[in-house]
C-alpha positions in Angstrom: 10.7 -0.8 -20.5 13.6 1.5 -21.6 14.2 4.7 -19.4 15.8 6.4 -22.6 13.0 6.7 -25.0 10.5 6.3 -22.1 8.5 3.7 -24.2 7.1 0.3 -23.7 8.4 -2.4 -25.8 6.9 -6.3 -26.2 9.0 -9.3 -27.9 8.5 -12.9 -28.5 11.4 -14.9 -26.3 12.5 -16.5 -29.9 13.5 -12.7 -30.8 15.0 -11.4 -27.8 18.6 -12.3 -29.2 18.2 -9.8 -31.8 16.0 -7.3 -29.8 13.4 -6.7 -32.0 10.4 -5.8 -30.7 6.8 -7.0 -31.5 5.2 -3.2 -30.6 6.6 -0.1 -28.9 4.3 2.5 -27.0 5.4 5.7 -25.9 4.1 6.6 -22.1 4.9 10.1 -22.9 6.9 10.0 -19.1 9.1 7.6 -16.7 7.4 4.4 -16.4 7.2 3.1 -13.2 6.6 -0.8 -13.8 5.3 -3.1 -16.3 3.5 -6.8 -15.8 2.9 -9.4 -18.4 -0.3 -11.9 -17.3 1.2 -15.4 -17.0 -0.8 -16.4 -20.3 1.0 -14.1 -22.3 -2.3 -12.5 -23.8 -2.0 -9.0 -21.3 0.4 -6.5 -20.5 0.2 -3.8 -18.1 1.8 -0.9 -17.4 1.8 2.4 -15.0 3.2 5.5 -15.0 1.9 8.3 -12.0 -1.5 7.6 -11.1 -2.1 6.4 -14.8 -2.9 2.5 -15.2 -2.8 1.2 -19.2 -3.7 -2.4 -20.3 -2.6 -3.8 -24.1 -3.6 -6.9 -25.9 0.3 -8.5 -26.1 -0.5 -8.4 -30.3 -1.1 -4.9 -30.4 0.3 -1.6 -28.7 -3.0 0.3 -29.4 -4.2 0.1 -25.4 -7.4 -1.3 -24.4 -7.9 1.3 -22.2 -5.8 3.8 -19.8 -7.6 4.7 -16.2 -6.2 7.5 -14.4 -6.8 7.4 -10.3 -7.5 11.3 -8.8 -8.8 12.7 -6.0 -12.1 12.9 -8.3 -12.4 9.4 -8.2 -10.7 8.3 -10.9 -11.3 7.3 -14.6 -10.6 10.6 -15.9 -8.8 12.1 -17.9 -6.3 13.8 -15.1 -7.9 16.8 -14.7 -8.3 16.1 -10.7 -5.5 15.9 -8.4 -3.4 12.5 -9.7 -3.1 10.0 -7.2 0.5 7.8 -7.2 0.3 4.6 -7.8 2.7 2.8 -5.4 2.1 -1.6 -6.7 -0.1 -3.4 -9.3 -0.1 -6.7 -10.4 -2.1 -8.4 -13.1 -4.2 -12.0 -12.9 -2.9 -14.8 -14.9 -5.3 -15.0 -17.1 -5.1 -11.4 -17.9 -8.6 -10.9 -16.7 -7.8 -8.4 -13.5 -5.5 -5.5 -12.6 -5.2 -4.8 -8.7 -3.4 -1.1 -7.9 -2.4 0.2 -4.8 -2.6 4.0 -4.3 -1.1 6.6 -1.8 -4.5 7.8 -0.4 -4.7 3.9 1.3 -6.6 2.3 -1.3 -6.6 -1.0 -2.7 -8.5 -1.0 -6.1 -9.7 -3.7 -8.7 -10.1 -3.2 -12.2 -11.5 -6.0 -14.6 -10.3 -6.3 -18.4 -12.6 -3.5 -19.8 -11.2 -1.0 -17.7 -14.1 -0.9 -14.9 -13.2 -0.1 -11.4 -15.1 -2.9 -9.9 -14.5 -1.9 -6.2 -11.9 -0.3 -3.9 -11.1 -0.8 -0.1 -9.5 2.2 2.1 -6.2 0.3 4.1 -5.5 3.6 6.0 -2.0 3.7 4.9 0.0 4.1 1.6 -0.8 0.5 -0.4 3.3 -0.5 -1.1 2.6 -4.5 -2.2 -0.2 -6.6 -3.8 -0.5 -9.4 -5.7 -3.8 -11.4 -7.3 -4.1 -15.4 -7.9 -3.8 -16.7 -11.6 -7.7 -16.7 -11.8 -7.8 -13.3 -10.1 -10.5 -14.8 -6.9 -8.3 -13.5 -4.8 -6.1 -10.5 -3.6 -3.4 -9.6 -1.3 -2.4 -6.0 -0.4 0.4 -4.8 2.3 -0.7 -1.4 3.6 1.9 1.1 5.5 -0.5 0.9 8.4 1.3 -2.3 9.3 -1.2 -4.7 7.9 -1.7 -7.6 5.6 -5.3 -8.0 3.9 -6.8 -10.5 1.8 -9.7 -9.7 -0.4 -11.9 -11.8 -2.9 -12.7 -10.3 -6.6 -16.7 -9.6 -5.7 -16.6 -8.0 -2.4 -14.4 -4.6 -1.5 -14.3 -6.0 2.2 -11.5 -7.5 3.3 -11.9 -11.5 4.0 -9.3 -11.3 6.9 -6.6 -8.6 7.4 -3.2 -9.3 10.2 -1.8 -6.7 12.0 2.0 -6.8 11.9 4.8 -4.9 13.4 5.8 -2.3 11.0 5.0 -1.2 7.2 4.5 -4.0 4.7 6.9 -4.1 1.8 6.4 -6.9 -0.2 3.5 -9.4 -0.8 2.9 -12.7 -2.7 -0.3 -15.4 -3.1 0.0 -18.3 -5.1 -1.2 -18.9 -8.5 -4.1 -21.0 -6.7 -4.2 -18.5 -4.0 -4.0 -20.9 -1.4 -1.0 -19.5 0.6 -0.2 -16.1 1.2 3.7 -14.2 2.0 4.7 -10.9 3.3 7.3 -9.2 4.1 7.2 -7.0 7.0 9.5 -3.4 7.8 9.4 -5.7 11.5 12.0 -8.2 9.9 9.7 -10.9 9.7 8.2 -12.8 6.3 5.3 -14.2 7.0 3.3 -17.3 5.3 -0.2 -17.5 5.8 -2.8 -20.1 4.6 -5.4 -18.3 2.7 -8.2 -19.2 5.0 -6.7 -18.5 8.6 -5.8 -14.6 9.1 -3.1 -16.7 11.8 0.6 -17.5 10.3 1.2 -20.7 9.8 4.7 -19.6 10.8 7.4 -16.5 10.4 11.1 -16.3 10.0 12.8 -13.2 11.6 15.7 -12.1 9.2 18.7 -9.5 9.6 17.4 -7.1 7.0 15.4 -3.7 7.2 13.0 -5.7 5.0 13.5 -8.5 2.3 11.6 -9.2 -0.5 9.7 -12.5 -1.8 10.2 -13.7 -5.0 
């Protein structure tokens, strides 16, 4: 993304000596943050409250879903949420958002919201496994969730000791981090809502890689 011309560019690795890219779309404003699907086929990209996807060989975008106090889907006409983290599924086939009115919300490849799930508190992390089963979200009301793709309610959800900055699952989504404003990153196996263990650090908060 280049903050200058406020456009979204896409190039093959072999090119990016030269620079040239393969597409360029203009987001009309500051974008926030971009994701590439670990296949290569998907990009993503947010600005606002506004969500786009693109097929990687063209900058034409499969669709663009605005989320608003009307629900969403529109065309921005309703109050404009914020979109505060997204993160695409390897295979390109999911997009999960997290919005300032608490939400966690899953979109599929044709631009359906296919549910969303109220955390109570601004949604600043998530993640999704390669195959996009299953979700992870960090909510400002001090907790970690875990979701699967076909049900809105959460399959577990910990209760830490501060706001949750940063979250991570595993391409197979067996094991789960997060980073907590508490000074503790956590790693949880994906079927226990219990830490396998935590390491307190010196930091306000750190991030996973």
């Amino acid at each position: 993304y280049d903050e200058d011309d406020l456009t979204v560019t896409l190039q093959y690795q072999a090119e990016r000596r030269g620079r040239t890219p393969l597409w360029s779309y203009d987001m009309g404003s500051e974008t926030s943050y971009t994701a590439l699907s670990d296949n290569g086929t998907t990009l993503v990209a947010y600005n606002g409250g506004t969500v786009r996807m693109f097929d990687s060989m063209s900058e034409v975008p499969l669709w663009t879903y605005t989320f608003s106090d009307g629900g969403g889907g529109g065309n921005g006409s309703d109050d404009e949420r914020i979109i505060y983290s997204m993160a695409v599924s390897g295979n390109g086939q999911y997009v999960v958002v997290g919005t300032d009115d608490g939400r966690v919300n899953l979109l599929n490849r044709t631009g359906i919201l296919k549910w969303n799930s109220d955390t109570g508190g601004d949604v600043r992390a998530v993640d999704i496994s390669a195959t996009g089963q299953y979700i992870v979200a960090g909510s400002d009301n001090d907790r970690i969730y875990l979701f699967e793709y076909d049900d809105s309610s959460p399959s577990w959800s910990y209760q830490t000791g501060n706001n949750i900055r940063a979250v991570a699952i595993s391409a197979d989504g067996r094991f789960i981090v997060a980073s907590s404003d508490d000074r503790y990153i956590y790693l949880f196996d994906r079927d226990s809502s219990q830490y396998r263990w935590r390491y307190q650090h010196q930091y306000d908060y750190y991030i996973p890689d």
